[in-house]
C-alpha atoms as an extended CHARMM CRD file, in Angstrom:
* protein
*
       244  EXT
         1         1  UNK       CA            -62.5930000000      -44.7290000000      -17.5160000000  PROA      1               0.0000000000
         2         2  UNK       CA            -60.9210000000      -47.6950000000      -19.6130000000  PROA      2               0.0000000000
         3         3  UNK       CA            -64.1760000000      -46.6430000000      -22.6560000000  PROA      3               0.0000000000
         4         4  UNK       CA            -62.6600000000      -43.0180000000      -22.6370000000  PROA      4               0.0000000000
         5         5  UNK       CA            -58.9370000000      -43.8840000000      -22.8670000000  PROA      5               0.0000000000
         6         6  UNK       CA            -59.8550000000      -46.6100000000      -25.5640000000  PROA      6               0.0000000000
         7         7  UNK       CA            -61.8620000000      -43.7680000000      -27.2820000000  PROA      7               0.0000000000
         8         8  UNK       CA            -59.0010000000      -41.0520000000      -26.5180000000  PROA      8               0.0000000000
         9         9  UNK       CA            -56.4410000000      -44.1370000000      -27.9340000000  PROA      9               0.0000000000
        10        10  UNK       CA            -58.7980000000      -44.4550000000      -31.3360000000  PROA      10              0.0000000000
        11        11  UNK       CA            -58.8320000000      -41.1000000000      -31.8750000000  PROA      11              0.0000000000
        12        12  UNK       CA            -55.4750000000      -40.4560000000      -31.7320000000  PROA      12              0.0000000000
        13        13  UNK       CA            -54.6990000000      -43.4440000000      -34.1750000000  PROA      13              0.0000000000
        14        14  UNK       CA            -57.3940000000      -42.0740000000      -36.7410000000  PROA      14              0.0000000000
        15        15  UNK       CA            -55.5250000000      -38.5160000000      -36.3620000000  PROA      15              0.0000000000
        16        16  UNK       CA            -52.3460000000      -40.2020000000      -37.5150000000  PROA      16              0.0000000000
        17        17  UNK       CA            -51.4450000000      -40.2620000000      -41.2570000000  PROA      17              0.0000000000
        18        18  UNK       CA            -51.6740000000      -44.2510000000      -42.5130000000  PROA      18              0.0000000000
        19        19  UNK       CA            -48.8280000000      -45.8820000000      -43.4890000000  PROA      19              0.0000000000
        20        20  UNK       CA            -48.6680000000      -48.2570000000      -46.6690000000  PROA      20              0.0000000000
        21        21  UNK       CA            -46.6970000000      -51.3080000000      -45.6300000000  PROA      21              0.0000000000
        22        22  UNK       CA            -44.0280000000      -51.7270000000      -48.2510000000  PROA      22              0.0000000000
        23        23  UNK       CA            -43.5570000000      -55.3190000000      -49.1050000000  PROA      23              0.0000000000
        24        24  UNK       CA            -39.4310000000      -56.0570000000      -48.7330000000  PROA      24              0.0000000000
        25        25  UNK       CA            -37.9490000000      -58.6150000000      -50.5360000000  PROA      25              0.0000000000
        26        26  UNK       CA            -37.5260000000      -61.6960000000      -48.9840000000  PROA      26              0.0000000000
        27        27  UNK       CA            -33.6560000000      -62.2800000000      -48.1340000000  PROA      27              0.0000000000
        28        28  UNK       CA            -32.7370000000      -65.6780000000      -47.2590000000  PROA      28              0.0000000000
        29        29  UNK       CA            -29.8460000000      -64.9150000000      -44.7650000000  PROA      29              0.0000000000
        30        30  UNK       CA            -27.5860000000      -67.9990000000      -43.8690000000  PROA      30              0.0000000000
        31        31  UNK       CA            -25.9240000000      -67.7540000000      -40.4980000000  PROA      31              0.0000000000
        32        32  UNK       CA            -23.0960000000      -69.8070000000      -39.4690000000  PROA      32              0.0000000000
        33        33  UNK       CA            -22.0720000000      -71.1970000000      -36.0970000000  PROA      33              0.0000000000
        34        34  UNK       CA            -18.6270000000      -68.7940000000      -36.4390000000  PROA      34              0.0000000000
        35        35  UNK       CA            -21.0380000000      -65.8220000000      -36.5870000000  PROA      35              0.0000000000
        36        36  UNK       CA            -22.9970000000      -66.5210000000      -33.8090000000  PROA      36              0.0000000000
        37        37  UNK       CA            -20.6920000000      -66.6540000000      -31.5920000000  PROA      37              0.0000000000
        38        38  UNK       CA            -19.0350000000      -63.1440000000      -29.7550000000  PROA      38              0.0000000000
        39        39  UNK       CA            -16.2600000000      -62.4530000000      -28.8170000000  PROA      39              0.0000000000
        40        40  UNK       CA            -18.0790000000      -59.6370000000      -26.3460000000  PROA      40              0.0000000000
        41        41  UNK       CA            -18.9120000000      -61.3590000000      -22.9000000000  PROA      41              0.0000000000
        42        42  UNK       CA            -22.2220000000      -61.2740000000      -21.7160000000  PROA      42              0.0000000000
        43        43  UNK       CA            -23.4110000000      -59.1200000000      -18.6920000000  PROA      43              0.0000000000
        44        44  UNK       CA            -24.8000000000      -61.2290000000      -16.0910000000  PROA      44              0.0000000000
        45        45  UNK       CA            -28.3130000000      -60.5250000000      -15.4060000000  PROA      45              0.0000000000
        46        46  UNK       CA            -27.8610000000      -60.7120000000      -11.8650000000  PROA      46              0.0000000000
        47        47  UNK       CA            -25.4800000000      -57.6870000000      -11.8490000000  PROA      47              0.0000000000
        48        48  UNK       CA            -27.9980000000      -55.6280000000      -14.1360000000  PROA      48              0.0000000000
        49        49  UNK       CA            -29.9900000000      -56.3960000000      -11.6170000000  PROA      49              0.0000000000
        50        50  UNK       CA            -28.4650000000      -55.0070000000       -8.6570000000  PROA      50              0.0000000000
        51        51  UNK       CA            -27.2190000000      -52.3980000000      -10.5730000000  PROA      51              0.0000000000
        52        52  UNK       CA            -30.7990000000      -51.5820000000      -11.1040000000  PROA      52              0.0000000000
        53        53  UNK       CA            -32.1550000000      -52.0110000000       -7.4990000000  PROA      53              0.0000000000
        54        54  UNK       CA            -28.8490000000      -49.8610000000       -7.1210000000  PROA      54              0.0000000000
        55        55  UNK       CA            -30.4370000000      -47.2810000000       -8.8870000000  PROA      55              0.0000000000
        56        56  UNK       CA            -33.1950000000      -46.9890000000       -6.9590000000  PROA      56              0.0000000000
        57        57  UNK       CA            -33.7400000000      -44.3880000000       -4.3660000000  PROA      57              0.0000000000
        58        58  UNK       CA            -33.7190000000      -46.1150000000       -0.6080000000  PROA      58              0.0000000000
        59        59  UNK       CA            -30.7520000000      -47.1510000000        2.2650000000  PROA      59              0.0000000000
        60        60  UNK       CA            -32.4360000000      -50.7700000000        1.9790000000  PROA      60              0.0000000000
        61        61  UNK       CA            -34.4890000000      -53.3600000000       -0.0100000000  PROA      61              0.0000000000
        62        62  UNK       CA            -37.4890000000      -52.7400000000        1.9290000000  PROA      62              0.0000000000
        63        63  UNK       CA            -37.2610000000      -49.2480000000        1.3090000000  PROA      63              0.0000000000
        64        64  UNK       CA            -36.4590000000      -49.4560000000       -2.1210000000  PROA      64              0.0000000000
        65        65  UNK       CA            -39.4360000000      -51.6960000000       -2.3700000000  PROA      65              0.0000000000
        66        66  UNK       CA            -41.7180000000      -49.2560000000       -1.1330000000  PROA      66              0.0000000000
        67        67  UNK       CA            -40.7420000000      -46.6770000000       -3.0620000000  PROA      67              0.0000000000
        68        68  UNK       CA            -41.1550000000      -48.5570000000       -6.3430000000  PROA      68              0.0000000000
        69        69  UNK       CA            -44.6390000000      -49.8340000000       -5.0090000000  PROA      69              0.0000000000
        70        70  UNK       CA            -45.3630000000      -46.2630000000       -3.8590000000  PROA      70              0.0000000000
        71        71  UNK       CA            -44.4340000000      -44.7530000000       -7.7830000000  PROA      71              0.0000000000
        72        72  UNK       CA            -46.4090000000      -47.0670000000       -9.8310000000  PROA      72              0.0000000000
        73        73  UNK       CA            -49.6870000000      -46.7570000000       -7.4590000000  PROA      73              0.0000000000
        74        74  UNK       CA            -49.0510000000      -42.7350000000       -8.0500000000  PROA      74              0.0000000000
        75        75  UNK       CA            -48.5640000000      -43.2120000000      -11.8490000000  PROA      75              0.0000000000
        76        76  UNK       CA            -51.4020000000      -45.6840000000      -12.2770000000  PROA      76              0.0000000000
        77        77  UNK       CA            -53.7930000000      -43.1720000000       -9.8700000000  PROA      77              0.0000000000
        78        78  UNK       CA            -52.4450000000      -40.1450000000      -11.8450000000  PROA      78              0.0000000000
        79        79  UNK       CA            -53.7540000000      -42.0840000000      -15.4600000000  PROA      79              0.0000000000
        80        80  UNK       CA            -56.5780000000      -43.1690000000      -14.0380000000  PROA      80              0.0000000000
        81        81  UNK       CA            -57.4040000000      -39.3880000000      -12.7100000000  PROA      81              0.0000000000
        82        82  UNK       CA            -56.3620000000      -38.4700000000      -16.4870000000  PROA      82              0.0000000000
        83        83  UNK       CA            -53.7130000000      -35.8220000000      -14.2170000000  PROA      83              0.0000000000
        84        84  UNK       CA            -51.0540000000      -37.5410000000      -16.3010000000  PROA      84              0.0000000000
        85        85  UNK       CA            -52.4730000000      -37.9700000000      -20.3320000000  PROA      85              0.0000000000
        86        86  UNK       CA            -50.6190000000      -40.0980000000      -22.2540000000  PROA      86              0.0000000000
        87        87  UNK       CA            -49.9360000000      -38.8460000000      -25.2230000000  PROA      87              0.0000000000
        88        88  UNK       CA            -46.8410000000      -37.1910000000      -27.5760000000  PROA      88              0.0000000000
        89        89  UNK       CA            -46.2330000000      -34.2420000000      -25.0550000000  PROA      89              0.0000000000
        90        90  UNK       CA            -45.4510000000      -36.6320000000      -22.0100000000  PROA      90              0.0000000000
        91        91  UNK       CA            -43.5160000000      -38.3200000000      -23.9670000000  PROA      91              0.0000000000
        92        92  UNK       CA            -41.4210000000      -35.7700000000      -24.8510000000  PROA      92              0.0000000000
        93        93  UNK       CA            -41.6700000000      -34.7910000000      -20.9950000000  PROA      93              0.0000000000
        94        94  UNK       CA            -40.6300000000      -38.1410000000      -19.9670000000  PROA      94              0.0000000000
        95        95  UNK       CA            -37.6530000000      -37.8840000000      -22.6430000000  PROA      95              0.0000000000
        96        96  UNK       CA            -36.9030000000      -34.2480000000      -21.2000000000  PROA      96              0.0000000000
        97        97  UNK       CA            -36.5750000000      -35.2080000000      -17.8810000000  PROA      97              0.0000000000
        98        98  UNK       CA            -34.2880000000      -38.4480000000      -18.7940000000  PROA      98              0.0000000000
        99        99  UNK       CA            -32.2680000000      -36.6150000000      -20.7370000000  PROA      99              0.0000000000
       100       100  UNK       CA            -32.0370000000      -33.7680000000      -17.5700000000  PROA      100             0.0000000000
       101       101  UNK       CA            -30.9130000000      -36.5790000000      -15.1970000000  PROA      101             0.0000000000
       102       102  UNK       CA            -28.5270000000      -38.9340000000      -17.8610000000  PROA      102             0.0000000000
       103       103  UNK       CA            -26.9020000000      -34.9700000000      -17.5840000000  PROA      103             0.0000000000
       104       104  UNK       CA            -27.3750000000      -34.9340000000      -13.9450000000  PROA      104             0.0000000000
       105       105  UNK       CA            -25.8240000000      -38.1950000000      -13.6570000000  PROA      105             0.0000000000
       106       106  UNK       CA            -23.1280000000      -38.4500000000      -15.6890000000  PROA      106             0.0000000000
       107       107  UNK       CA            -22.3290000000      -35.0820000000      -16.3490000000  PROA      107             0.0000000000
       108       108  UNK       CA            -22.6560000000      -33.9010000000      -12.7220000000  PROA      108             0.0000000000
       109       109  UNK       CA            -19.5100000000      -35.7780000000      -11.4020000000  PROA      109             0.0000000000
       110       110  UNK       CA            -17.2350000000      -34.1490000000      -14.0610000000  PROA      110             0.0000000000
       111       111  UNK       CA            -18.7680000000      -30.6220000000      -13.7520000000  PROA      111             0.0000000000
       112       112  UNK       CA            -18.0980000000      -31.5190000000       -9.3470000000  PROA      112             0.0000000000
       113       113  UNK       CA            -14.6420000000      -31.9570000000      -10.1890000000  PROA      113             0.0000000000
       114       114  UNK       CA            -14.1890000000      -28.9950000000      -12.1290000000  PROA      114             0.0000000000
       115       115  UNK       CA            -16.1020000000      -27.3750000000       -9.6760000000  PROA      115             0.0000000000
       116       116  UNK       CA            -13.8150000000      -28.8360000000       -6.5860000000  PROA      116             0.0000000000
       117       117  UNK       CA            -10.4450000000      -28.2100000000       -9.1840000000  PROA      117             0.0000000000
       118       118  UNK       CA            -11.8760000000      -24.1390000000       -9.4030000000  PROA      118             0.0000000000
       119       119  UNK       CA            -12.3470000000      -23.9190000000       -5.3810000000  PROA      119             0.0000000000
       120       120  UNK       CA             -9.5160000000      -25.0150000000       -4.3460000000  PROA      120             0.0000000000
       121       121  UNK       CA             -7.2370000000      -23.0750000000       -7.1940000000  PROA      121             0.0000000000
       122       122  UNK       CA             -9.0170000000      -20.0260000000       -5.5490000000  PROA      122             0.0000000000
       123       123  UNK       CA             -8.2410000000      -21.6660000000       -2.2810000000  PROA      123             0.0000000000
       124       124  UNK       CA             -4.5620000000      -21.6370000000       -2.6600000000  PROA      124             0.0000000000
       125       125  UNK       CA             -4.5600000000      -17.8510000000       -4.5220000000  PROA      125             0.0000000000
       126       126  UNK       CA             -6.4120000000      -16.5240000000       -1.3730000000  PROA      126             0.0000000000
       127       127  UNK       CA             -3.9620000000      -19.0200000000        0.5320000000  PROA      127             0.0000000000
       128       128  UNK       CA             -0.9620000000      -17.7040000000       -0.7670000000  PROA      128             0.0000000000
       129       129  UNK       CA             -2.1820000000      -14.0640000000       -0.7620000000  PROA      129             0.0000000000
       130       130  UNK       CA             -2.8150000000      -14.7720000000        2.8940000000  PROA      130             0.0000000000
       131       131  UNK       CA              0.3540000000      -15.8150000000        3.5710000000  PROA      131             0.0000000000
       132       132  UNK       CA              1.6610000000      -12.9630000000        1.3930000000  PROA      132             0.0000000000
       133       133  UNK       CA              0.5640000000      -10.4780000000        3.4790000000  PROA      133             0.0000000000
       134       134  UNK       CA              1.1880000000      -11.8570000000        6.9780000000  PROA      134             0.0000000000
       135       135  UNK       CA              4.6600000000      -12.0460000000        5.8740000000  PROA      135             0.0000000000
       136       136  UNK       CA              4.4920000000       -8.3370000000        4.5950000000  PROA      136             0.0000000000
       137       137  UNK       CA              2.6110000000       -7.9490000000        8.1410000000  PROA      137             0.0000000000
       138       138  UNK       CA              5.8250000000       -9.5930000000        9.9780000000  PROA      138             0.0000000000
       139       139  UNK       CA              8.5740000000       -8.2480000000        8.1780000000  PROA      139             0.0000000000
       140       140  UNK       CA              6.4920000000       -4.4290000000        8.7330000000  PROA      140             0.0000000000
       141       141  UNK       CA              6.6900000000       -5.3770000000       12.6460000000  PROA      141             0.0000000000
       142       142  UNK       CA             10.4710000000       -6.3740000000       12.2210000000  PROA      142             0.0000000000
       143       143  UNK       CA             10.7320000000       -3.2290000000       10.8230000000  PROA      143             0.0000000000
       144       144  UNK       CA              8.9100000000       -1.2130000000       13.3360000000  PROA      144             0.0000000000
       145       145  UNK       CA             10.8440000000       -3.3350000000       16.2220000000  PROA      145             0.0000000000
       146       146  UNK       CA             14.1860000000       -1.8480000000       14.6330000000  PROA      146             0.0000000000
       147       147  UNK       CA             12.9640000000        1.5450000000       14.9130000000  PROA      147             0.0000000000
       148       148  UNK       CA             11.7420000000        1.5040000000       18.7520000000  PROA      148             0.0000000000
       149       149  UNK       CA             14.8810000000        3.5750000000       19.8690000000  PROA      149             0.0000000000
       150       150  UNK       CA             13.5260000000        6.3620000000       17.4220000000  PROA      150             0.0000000000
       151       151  UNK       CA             12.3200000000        8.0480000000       20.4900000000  PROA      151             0.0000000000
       152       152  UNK       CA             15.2020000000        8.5800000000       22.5350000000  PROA      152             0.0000000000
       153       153  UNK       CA             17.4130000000        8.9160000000       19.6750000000  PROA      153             0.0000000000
       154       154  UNK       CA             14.8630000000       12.0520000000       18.7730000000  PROA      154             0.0000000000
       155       155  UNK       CA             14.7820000000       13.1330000000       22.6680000000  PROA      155             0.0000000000
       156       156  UNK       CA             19.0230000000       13.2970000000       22.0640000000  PROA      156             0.0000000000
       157       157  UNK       CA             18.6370000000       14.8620000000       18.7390000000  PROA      157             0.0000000000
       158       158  UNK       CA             16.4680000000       17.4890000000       20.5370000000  PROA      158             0.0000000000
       159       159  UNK       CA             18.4860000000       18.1350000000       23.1150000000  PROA      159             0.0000000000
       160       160  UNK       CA             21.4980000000       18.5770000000       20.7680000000  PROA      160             0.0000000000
       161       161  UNK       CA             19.9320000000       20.9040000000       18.6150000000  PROA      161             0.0000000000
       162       162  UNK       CA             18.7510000000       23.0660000000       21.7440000000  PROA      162             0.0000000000
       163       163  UNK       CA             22.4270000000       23.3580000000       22.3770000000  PROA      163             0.0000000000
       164       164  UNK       CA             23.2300000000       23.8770000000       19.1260000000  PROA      164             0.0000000000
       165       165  UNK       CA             20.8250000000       27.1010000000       18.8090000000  PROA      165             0.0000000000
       166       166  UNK       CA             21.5550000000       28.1040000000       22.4060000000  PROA      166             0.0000000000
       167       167  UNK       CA             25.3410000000       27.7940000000       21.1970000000  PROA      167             0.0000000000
       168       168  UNK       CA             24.8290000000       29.9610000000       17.9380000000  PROA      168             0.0000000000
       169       169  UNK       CA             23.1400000000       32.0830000000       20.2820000000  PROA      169             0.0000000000
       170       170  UNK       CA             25.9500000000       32.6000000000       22.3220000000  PROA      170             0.0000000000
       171       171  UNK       CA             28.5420000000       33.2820000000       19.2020000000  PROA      171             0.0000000000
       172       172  UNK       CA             26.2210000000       35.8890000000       17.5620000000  PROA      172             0.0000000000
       173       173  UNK       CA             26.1680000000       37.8380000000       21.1750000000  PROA      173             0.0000000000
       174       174  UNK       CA             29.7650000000       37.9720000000       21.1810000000  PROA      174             0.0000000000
       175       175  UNK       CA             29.6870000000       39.0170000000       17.7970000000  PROA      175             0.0000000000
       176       176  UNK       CA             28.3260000000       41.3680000000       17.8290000000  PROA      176             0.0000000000
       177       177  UNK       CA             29.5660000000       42.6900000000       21.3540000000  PROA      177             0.0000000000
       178       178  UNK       CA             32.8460000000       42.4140000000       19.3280000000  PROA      178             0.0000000000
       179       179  UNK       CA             31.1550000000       44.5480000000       16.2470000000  PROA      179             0.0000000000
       180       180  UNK       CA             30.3840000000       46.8800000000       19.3260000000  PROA      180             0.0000000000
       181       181  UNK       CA             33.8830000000       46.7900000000       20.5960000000  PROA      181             0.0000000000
       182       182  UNK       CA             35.5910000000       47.1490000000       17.3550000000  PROA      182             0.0000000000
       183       183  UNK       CA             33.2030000000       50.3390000000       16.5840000000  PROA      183             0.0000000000
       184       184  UNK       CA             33.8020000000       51.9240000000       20.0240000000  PROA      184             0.0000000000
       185       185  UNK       CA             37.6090000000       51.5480000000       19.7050000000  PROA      185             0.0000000000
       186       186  UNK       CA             37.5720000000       53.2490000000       16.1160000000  PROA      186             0.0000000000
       187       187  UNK       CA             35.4400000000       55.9410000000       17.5820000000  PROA      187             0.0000000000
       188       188  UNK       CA             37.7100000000       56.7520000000       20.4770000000  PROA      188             0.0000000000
       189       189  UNK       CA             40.7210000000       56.3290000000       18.4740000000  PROA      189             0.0000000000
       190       190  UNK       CA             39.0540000000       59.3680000000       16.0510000000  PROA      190             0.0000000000
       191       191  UNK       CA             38.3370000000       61.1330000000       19.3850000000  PROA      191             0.0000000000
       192       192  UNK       CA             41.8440000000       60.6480000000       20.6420000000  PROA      192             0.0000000000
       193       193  UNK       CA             43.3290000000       61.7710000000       17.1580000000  PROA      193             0.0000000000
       194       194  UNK       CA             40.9190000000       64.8990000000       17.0520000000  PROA      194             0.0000000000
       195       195  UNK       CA             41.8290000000       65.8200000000       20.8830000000  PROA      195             0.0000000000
       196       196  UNK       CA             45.6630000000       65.0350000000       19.9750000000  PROA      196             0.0000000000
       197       197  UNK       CA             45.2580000000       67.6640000000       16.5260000000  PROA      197             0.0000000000
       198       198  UNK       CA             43.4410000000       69.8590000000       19.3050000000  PROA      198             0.0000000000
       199       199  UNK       CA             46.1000000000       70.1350000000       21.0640000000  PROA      199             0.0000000000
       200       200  UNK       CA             49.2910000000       70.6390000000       18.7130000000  PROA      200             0.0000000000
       201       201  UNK       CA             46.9050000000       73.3210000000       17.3300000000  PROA      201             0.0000000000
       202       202  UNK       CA             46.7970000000       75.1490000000       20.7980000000  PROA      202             0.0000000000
       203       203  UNK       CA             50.3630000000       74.2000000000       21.6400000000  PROA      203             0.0000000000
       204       204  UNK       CA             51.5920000000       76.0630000000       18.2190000000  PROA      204             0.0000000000
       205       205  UNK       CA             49.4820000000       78.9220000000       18.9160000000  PROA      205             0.0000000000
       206       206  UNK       CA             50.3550000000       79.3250000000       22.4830000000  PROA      206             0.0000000000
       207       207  UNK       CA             54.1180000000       79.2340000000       21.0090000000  PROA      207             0.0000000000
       208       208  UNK       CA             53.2880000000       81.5180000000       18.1610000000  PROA      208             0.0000000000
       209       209  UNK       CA             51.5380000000       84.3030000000       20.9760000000  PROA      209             0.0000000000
       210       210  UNK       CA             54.6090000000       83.7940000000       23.0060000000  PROA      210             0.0000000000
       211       211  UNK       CA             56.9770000000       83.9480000000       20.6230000000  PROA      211             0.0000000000
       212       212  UNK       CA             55.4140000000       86.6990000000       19.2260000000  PROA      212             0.0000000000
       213       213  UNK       CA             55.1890000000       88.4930000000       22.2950000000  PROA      213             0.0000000000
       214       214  UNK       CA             58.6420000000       88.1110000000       23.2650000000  PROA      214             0.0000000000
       215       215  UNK       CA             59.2790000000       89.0980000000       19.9510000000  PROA      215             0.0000000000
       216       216  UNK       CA             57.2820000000       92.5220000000       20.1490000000  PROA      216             0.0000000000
       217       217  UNK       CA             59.2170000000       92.9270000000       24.0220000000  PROA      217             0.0000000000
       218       218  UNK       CA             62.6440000000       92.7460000000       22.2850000000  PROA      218             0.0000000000
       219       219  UNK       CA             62.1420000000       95.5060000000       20.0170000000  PROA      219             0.0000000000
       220       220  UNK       CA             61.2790000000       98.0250000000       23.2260000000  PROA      220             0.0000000000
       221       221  UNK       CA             64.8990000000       98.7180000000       23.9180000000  PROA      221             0.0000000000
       222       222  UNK       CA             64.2350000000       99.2230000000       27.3180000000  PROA      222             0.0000000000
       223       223  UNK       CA             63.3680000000       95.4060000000       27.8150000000  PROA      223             0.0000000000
       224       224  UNK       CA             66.8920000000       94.8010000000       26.2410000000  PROA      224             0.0000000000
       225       225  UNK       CA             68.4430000000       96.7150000000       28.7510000000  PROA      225             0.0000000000
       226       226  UNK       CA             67.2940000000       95.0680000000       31.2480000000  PROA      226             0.0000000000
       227       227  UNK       CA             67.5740000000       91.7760000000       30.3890000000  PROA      227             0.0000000000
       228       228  UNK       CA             71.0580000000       92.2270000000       29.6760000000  PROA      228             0.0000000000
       229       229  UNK       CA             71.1660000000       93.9250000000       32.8610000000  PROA      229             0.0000000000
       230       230  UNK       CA             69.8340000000       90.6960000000       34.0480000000  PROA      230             0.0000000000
       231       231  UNK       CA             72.1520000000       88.6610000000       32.4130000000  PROA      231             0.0000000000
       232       232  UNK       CA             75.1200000000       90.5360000000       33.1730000000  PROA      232             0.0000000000
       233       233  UNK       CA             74.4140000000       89.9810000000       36.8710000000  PROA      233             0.0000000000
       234       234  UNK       CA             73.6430000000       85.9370000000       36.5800000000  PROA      234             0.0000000000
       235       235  UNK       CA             76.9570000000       85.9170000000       35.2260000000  PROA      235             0.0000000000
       236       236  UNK       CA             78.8200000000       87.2950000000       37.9280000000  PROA      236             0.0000000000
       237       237  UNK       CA             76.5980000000       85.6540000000       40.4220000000  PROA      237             0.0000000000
       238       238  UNK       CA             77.9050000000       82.7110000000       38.9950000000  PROA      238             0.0000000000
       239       239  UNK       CA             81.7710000000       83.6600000000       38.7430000000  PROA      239             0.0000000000
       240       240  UNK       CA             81.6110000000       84.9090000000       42.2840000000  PROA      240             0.0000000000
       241       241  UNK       CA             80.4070000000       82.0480000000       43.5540000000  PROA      241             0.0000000000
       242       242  UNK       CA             82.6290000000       79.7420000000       42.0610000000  PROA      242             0.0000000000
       243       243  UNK       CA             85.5130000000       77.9330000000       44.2800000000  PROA      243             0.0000000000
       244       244  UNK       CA             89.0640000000       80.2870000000       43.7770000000  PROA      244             0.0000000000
């Protein structure tokens, strides 16, 4: 196994294009106690430290422990099994996948927050149009509660208007009853003037015939005689029987 990764290891060295080591001039660089010394404080190594264990996937040491122990025996059985080759590609893997989680980690809290800042600004819109409408919801019941008397004010509104039409009812009988009257009155008034012209009519002509016929007895001299026969003896009747 080691002969074949030494070979794989030459291999890939011959395969890479030779570099001519370019001789640089020798610089003679003087440094002063002034420059050595920073200004930047130094990190104590045991906080890297912890910050590293930190890192580390586990609840405690032990665990964390065993998990480390646990990744290298996987990584050294994976070469060994030539699963995982070592070479450009897993490099660029390995580089893939760091740069994935540095993106994970320190991009992921901001990209929470502006996550968490989107929910809840669509948390108070669906908030407020909640609200919204059970206020529209209440002030429509409010509304509704103000109108509960519509029924008996239509039940009254009902009844008036059935009096209404049974009063119009009434009024156009007597109207026309009164039409009925008024007609029958002007008809028996014509009646009463055409039986009235009826009857001068008869009365001149029963004057005219007697007239005339009294008429055509005075001119029969014997009717003259008599009557003033007639009259002749009313008048003495009368003198005689007058008081002396």
């Amino acid at each position: 196994m080691s002969s074949r990764l030494i070979r794989s290891a030459i291999g890939a060295r011959s395969l890479r294009p030779s570099i001519i080591p370019r001789t640089l001039p020798t610089t003679s660089l003087t440094l002063t106690p002034a420059r050595l010394a920073s200004n930047v404080p130094s990190e104590d190594p045991s906080k890297k430290a912890q910050s590293i264990v930190d890192s580390l996937p586990g609840n405690s040491l032990v665990s964390k422990t065993a998990i480390l122990s646990a990744g290298t025996g996987l990584a050294t059985w994976a070469i060994s099994a030539e699963i995982f080759v070592y070479n450009e590609e897993s490099i660029v893997a390995f580089c893939t996948l760091c740069m994935f989680w540095g993106v994970y980690q320190y991009g992921g809290p901001y990209y929470t927050e502006w996550a968490l800042k989107h929910i809840n600004k669509q948390k108070e819109v669906l908030y407020a149009a909640k609200e919204g409408h059970k206020t529209a919801v209440r002030n429509r019941i409010e509304d509704v509660k103000r109108l509960g008397s519509v029924v008996e004010v239509t039940k009254q509104l009902f009844e008036v208007s059935k009096e209404t039409a049974r009063l119009e009812a009434e009024a156009f009988e007597l109207e026309q009853k009164t039409a009925l009257a008024a007609e029958t009155k002007s008809v028996l008034d014509s009646w009463v003037r055409y039986e009235g012209q009826v009857k001068q009519r008869e009365q001149k002509e029963l004057a005219e015939s007697i007239i005339a016929k009294i008429t055509k007895e005075l001119e029969n001299p014997k009717n003259l005689q008599q009557i003033l026969n007639q009259s002749v003896a009313d008048v003495e009747k009368i003198v005689s029987t007058k008081p002396q």
